[in-house]
N, C-alpha and C positions, 0 to 999 in steps of 0.2 A: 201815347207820347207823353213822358214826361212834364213835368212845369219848367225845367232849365229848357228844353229841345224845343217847347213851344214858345217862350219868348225867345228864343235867338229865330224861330221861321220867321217871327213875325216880323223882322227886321229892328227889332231893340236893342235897344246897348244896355252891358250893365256891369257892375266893378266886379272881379273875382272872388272877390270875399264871399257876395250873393253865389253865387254856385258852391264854394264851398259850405259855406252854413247848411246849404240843403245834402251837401252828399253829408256833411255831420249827422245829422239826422236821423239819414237812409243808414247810416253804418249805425251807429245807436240802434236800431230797429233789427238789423241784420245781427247783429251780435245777440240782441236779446231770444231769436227767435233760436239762434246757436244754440244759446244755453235751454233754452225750453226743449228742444232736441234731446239734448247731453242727458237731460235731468230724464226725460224718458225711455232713455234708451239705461240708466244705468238704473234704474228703477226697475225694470224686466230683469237683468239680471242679477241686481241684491235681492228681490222675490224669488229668484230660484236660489242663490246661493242660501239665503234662510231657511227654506224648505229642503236644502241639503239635497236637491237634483241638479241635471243636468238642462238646457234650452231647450224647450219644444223646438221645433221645425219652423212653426210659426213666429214664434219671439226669435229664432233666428235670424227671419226674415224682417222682421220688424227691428230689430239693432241695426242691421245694417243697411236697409234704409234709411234709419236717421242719418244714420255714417258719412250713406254719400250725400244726403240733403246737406250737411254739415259743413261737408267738403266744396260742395256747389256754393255755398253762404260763402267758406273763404275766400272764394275767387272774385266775389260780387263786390265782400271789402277790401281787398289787395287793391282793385279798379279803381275803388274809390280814394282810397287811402294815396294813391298815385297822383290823383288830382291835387289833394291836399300839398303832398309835396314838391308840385311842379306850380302852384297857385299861392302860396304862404299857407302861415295860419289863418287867415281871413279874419275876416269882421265879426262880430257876434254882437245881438243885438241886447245881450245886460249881461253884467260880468258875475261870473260862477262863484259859488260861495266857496270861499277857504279860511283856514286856520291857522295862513299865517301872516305878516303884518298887515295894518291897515295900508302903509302910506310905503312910498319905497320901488324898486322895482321887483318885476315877480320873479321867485327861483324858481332854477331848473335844475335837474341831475342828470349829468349824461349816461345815456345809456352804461350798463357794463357787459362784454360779452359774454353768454349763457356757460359755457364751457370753461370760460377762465378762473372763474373762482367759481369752488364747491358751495361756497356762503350766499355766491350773488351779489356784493357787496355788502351785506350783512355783517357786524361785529359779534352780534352776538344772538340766541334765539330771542333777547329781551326785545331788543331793537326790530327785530324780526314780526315779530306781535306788534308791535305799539305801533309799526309802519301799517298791519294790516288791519288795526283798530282805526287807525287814521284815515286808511282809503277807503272805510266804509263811511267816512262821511265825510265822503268827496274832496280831501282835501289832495290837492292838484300834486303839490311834490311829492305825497306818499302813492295815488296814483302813477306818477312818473315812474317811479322805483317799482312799484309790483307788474307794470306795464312788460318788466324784464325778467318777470319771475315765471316758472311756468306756471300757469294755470292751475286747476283743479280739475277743468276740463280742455285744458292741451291749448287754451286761445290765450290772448293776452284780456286781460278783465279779469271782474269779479264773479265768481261763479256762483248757479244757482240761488244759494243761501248766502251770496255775500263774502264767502270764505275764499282763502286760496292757500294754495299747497304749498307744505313746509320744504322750503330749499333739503336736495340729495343731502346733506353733510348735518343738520339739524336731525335728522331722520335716526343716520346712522349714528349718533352723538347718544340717542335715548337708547337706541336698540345696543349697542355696546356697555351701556349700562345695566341693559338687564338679564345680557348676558355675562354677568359678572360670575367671582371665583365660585360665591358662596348659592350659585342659580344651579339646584339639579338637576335643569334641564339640559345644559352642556354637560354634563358626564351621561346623557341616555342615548340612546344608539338614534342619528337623528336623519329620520327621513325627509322632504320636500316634496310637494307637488303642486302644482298650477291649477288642480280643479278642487274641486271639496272634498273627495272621499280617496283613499289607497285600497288597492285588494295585496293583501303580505298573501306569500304561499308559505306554510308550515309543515315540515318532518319535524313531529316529536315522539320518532320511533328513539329507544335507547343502541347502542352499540351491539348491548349484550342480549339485546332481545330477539326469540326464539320464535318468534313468527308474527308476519306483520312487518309489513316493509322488504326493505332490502337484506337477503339473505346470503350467508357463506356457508358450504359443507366440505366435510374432508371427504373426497372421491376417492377410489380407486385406479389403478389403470383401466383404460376404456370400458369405463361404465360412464353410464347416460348421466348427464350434466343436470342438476334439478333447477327446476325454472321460480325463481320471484322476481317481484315488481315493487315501484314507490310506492308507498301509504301515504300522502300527500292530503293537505286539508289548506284550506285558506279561510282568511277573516278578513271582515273591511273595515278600515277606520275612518271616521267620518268628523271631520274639523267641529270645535266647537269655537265659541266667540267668544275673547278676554275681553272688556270693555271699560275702559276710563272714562268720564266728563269732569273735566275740570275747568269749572264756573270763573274768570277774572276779573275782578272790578276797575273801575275806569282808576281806583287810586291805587290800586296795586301795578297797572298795568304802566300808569306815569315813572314806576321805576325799574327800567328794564335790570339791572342787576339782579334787584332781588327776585323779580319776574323768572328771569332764567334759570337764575337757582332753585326757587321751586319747583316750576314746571319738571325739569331734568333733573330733579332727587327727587321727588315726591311721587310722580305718575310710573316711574319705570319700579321702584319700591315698593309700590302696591302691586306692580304684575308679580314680581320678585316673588312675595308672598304668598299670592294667588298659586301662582304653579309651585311652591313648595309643594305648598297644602294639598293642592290635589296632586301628585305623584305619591306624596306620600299616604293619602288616605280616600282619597277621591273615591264618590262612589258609582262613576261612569254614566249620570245621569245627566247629559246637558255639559260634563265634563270630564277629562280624562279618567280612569278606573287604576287609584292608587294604588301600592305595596300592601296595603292591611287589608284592602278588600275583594286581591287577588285569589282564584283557586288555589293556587299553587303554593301560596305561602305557607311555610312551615310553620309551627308555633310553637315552640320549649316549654314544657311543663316548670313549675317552680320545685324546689326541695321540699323534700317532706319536712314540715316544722319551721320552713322559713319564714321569716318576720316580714309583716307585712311593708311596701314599702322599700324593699332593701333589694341589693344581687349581693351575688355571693360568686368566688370564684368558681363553684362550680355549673352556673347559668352562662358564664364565656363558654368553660370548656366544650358544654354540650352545645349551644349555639354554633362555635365552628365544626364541631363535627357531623355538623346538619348540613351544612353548606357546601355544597357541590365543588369536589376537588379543582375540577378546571375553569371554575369562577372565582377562585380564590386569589389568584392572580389580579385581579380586578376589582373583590371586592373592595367596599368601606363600610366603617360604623355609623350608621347617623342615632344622634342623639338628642335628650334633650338637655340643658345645662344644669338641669337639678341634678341630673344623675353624678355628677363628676366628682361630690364630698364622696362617695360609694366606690367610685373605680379606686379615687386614691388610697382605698385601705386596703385595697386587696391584693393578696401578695401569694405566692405558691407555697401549698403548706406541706415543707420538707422541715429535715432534721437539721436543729442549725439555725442559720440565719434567715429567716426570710426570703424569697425571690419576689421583687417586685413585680405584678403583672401588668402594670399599668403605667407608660412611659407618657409623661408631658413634653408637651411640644418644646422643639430645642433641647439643651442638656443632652440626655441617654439616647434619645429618640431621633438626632439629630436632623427635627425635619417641621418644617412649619406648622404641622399638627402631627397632636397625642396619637399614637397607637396604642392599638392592645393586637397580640398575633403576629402583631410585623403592619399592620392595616391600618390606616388611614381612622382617627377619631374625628368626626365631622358635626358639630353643632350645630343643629336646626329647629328654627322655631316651629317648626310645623310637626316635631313629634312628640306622642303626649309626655306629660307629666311622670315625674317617677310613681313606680307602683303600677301605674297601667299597660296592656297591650298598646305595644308603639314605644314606648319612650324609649329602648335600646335595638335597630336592626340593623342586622348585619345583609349588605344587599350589595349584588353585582350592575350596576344601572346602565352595564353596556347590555345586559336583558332586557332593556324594556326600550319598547318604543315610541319615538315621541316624532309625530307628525305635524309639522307647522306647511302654511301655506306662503311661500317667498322668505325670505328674509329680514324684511324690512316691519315696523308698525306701521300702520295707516292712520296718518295725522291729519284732520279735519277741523278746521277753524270757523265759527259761526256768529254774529255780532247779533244774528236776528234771534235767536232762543232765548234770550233774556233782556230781550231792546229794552224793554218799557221798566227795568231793573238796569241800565245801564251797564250790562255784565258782557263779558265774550265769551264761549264757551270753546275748547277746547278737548277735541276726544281725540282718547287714543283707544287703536282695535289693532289686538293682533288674534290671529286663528290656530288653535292649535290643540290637536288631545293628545294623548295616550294610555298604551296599556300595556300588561307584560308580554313579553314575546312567548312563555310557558302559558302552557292552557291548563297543567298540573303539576303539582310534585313528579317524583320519576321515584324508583324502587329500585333500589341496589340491586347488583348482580346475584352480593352474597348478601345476604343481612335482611330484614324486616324495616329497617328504621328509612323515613323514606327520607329524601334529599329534595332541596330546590336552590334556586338563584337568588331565595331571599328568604332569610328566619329571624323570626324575633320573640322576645322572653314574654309568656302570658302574664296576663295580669297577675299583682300579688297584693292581693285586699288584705 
């Protein structure tokens, strides 16, 4: 028997407040033992998502377990929660710190409903932070306000570490930014999956190939029909982790403007980057497996006698004629921007006038970027310097594939990693590798010179 059940047997009286104070308590206690739940049940499975398996049997059984202990908790504080609101706010025996006036009456914010606005009531992600800096030290109206936000673990509170989950539309706000024009991850053939790893199945039999695979023969009349089958192979890709921590101090954080502005140009900027880099050169270790350090990539020898440092129109011609006829449709050039004083000299060397071979964006080309071929010139920091392998490919990027895990980044806010530095920290993780969908070059039908879905000019020291 409870303390409230045994003084009413006893025949005592006693104001409401008294019962409430104590089921406060009992919900305080309930809630925490919620999160102590949450925290070990997502702990079992960020341990296997790290180790890139799937749940034993056992941690199966152990998630959800907490699951339903979690579930039983909510019903415990629903019960009580119901008291509160049939009994007032009650009494409280010393009043709660907060930070806002001394003197006056205390505010409130009314509720806003979850579904009506994507913000929450939020103006902006600054405001958003500086509310969740605030409720980590207890102050009552910014409490109110997260009270209506979801959780980080699905309750109303602060979870485990203090954090809580950045409102649906702040989410989508960073993730549309780093899915932006100049991100080569929107132009790569893009798969999705809800666990850590995909199995692709691959035919990379050719058309014209003569055994091996699926086969055609010119028959006669009624003669016997020759029998083949698929040559089929697969490969698995297995998520790797992008990861942010962005540290905010208590005086950066007091100006949500400039707060927002950083946070959402500076974090999505750096993944931006991040996956250039490795699509374009990646060497599959811990992260995707780039264009230069694919088997399949083709390499263009230089001229004989050419100057170190330089192209010359005829490292285009042979670059596209390496490039696989029905990826050409698709391809683009990436580059690096040293190279482009080089393209603008080069010109078709006929009798006569020059023919330019290198059209700038707008004007001739009439199109938001330079072509050379008819194709796409595409500026990227992430390929080398002129002179080197990498600074000019020519690459069809609906070949390669890039697996991420959902759509969204995963945004986690923590006041406790840097408490005793007054700092909030701020991570963003999204998951995602790739690699080419060729496992090699391919060999012409007729010719020697072989073909891929991506060539670029060897080094020219």
């Amino acid at each position: 028997m409870n303390k409230a059940a045994h003084l009413a047997a006893s025949g005592l009286t006693f104001p409401a407040g008294v019962i409430v104070m104590m089921a406060v308590g009992t919900i305080e206690n309930l809630r925490a033992r919620q999160q102590e739940l949450q925290a070990e049940a997502e702990a079992i499975v960020n341990a296997a998502d790290e180790e890139g398996r799937d749940l034993t049997e056992d941690e199966l059984e152990s998630v959800q377990a907490s699951k339903t202990e979690i579930d039983k908790l909510s019903k415990q504080i629903a019960a009580r929660e119901a008291i509160q609101i049939t009994n007032g706010p009650g009494r409280r025996t010393a009043p709660e710190p907060s930070n806002g006036p001394a003197t006056g009456p205390r505010q409130t914010i009314a509720p806003t409903p979850r579904n009506s606005d994507p913000r929450h009531g939020f103006r902006n992600f600054g405001e958003f932070a500086k509310t969740v800096m605030d409720a980590g030290s207890r102050n009552e109206s910014a409490l109110t306000r997260m009270s209506n936000v979801a959780s980080t673990y699905g309750n109303e509170g602060a979870g485990a570490d203090g954090g809580f989950l950045v409102p649906p539309e702040f989410r989508r706000s960073i993730w549309q930014k780093v899915m932006n024009e100049d991100n080569l991850l929107t132009r790569c053939e893009q798969l999705v999956t809800g666990s850590n790893s995909m199995v692709v199945p691959k035919d990379e039999t050719t058309p014209w190939q003569t055994s091996g695979g699926i086969q055609v023969y010119w028959e006669s009349e009624a003669a016997q029909a020759t029998q083949s089958k698929p040559a089929l192979e697969t490969t698995t890709m297995r998520l790797n982790k992008l990861l942010g921590l962005v540290p905010i101090t208590d005086e950066l954080r007091e100006d949500a403007p400039g707060l927002e502005s950083w946070l959402n140009a500076k974090a999505p900027a750096k993944m931006v980057s991040a996956i250039n880099t490795a699509i374009v050169s990646g060497n599959g270790v811990g992260k995707p497996l780039g264009i230069l350090s694919a088997p399949s990539l083709v390499t263009v020898a230089k001229e004989n006698s050419q100057a170190a440092d330089t192209i010359v129109f005829n490292n285009i011609s042979k670059i596209w004629s390496r490039m696989y006829a029905p990826c050409r449709r698709n391809a683009v050039w990436l580059i690096n921007q040293d190279i482009e004083p080089q393209l603008d000299a080069l010109a078709f060397p006929g009798t006569g006038t020059a023919v330019p071979v290198y059209l700038p964006a707008g004007g001739l080309s009439t199109s938001p970027y330079a072509t050379l071929k008819g194709r796409p010139v595409i500026p990227v920091e992430a390929c080398k310097t002129l002179g080197d392998l990498g600074d000019i490919i020519l690459v069809d990027l609906s070949q390669y594939y890039a697996l991420t895990k959902g759509q969204d980044i995963k945004t986690d806010v923590s006041m406790h990693l840097f408490f005793d530095q007054a700092i909030t920290a701020f991570r963003f993780m999204f998951r995602v590798t790739g690699q080419p969908a060729w496992g090699s070059s391919i060999t012409p039908q007729n010719g020697n010179s072989t073909r891929s879905w991506a060539v670029a000019l060897a080094e020219r020291a």
